[in-house]
VEXVO-919932 format. One record per residue (C-alpha): x, y, z; residue in one letter; chain. Coordinates in nm, 2 decimals. Example, Ala and Ser with C-alpha at 12.3 -4.5 7.8 and 13.67 -1.06 7.14 Angstrom:
<atoms>
<atom px="1.23" py="-0.45" pz="0.78" type="A" mol="A"/>
<atom px="1.37" py="-0.11" pz="0.71" type="S" mol="A"/>
</atoms>
This chain:
<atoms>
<atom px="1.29" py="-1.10" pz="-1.71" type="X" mol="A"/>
<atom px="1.51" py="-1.40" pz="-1.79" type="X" mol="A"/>
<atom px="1.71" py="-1.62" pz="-1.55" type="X" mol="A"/>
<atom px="1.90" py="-1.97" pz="-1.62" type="X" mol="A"/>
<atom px="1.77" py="-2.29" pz="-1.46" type="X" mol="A"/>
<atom px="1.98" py="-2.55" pz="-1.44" type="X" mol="A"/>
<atom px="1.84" py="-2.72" pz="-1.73" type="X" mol="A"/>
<atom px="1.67" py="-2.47" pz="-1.93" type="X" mol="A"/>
<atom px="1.59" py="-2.13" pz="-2.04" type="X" mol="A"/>
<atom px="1.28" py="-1.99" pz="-1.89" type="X" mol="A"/>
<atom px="1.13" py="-1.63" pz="-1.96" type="X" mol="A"/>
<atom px="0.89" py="-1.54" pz="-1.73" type="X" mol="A"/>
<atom px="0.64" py="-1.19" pz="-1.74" type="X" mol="A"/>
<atom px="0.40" py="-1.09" pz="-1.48" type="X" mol="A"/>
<atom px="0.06" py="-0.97" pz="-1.59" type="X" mol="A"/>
<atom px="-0.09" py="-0.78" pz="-1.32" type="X" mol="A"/>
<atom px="-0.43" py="-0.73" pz="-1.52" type="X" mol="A"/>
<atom px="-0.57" py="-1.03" pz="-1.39" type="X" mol="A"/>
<atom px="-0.50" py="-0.98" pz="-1.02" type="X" mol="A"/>
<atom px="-0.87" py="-1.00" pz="-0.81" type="X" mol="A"/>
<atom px="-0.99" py="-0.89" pz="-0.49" type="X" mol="A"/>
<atom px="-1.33" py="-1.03" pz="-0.37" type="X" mol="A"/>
<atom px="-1.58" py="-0.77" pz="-0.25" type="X" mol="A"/>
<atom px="-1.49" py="-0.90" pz="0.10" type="X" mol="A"/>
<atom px="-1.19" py="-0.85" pz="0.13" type="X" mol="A"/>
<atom px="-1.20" py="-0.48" pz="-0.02" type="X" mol="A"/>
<atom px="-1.42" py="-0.42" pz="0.24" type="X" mol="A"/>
<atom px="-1.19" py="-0.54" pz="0.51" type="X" mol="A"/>
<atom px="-0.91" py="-0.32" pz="0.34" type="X" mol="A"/>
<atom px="-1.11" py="0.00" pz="0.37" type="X" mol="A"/>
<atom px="-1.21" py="-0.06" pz="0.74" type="X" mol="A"/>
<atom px="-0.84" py="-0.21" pz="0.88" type="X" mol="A"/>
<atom px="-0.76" py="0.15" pz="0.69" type="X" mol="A"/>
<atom px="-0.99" py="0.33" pz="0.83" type="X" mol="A"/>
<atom px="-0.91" py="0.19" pz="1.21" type="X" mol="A"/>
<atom px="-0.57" py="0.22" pz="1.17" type="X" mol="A"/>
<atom px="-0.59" py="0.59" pz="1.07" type="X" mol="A"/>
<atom px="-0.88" py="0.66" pz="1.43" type="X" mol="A"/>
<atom px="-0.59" py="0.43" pz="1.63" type="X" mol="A"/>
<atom px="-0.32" py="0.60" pz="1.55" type="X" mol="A"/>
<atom px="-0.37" py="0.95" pz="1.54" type="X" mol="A"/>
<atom px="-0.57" py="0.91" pz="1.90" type="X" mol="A"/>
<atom px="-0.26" py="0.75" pz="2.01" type="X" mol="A"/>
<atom px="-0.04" py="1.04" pz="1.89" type="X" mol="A"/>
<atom px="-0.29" py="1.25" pz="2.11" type="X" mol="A"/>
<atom px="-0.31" py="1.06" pz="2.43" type="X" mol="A"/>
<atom px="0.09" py="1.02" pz="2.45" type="X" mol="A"/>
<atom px="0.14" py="1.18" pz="2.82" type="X" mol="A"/>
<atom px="0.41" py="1.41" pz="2.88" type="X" mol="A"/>
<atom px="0.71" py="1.37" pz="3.09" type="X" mol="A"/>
<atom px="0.88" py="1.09" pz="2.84" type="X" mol="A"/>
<atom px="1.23" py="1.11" pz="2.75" type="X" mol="A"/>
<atom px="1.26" py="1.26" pz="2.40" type="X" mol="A"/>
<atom px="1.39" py="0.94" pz="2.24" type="X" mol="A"/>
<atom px="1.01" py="0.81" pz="2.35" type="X" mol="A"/>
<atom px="0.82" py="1.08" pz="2.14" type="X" mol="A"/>
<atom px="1.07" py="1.00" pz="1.84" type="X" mol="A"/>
<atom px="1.03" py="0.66" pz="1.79" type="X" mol="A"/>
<atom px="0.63" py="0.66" pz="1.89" type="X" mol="A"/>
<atom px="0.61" py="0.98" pz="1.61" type="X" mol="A"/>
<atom px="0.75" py="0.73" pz="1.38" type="X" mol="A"/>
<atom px="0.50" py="0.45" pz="1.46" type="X" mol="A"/>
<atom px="0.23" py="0.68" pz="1.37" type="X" mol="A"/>
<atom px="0.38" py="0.79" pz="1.06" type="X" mol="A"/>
<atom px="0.47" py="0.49" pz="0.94" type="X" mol="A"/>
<atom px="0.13" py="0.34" pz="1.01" type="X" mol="A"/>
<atom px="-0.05" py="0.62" pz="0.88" type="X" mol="A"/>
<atom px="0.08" py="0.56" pz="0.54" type="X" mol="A"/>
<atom px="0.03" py="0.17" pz="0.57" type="X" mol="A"/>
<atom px="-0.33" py="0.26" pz="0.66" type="X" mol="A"/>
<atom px="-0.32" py="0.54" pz="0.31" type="X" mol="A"/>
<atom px="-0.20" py="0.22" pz="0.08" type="X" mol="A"/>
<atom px="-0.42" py="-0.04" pz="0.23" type="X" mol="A"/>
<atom px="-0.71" py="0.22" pz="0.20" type="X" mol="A"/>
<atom px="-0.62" py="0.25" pz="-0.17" type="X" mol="A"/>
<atom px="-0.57" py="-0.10" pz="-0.24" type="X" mol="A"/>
<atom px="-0.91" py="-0.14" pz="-0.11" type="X" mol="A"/>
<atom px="-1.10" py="0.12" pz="-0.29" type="X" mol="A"/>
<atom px="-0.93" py="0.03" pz="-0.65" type="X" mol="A"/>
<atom px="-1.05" py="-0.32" pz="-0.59" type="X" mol="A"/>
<atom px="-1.37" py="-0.20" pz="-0.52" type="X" mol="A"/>
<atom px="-1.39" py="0.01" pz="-0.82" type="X" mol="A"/>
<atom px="-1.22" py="-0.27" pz="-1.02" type="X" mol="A"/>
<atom px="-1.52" py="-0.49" pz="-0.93" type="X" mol="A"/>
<atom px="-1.76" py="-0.23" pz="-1.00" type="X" mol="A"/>
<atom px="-1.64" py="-0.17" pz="-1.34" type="X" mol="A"/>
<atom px="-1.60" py="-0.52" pz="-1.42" type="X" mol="A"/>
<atom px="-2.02" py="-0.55" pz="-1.36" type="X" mol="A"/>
</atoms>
């Protein structure tokens, strides 16, 4: 990717090879995932009835959307984690 500063040409590349996680913070990953995922679903369980529909739509959303948040930051988490153990 290329783009014009005022004074110069300047190329730029990202090398994602090199990105690390510490052990830590892998670990944090997996369990903010892994709370998310027990929060979430128990709240789609424990929402009582006699809401407006408009309620049940946007709280469904919340859940789904955090659910997959909770997927990725699981993943992240594990990759690292296998990242560091390969790297042994």
């Amino acid at each position: 990717m290329e783009y014009r500063c005022p004074d110069r040409l300047r190329t730029t590349r990202r090398n994602t090879d090199i990105m690390q996680i510490s052990r830590k913070i892998a670990a944090f990953l997996i369990g903010l995932a892994a709370f998310m995922i027990f929060e979430w679903i128990n709240l789609g369980f424990n929402l009582a009835d006699g809401h407006p529909t408009s309620f049940y739509v946007v709280h469904g959303i919340l859940v789904a959307v955090n659910l997959v948040l909770a997927v990725v930051l699981g993943a992240i988490g594990l990759r690292a984690l296998r990242g560091l153990r390969e790297a042994r």
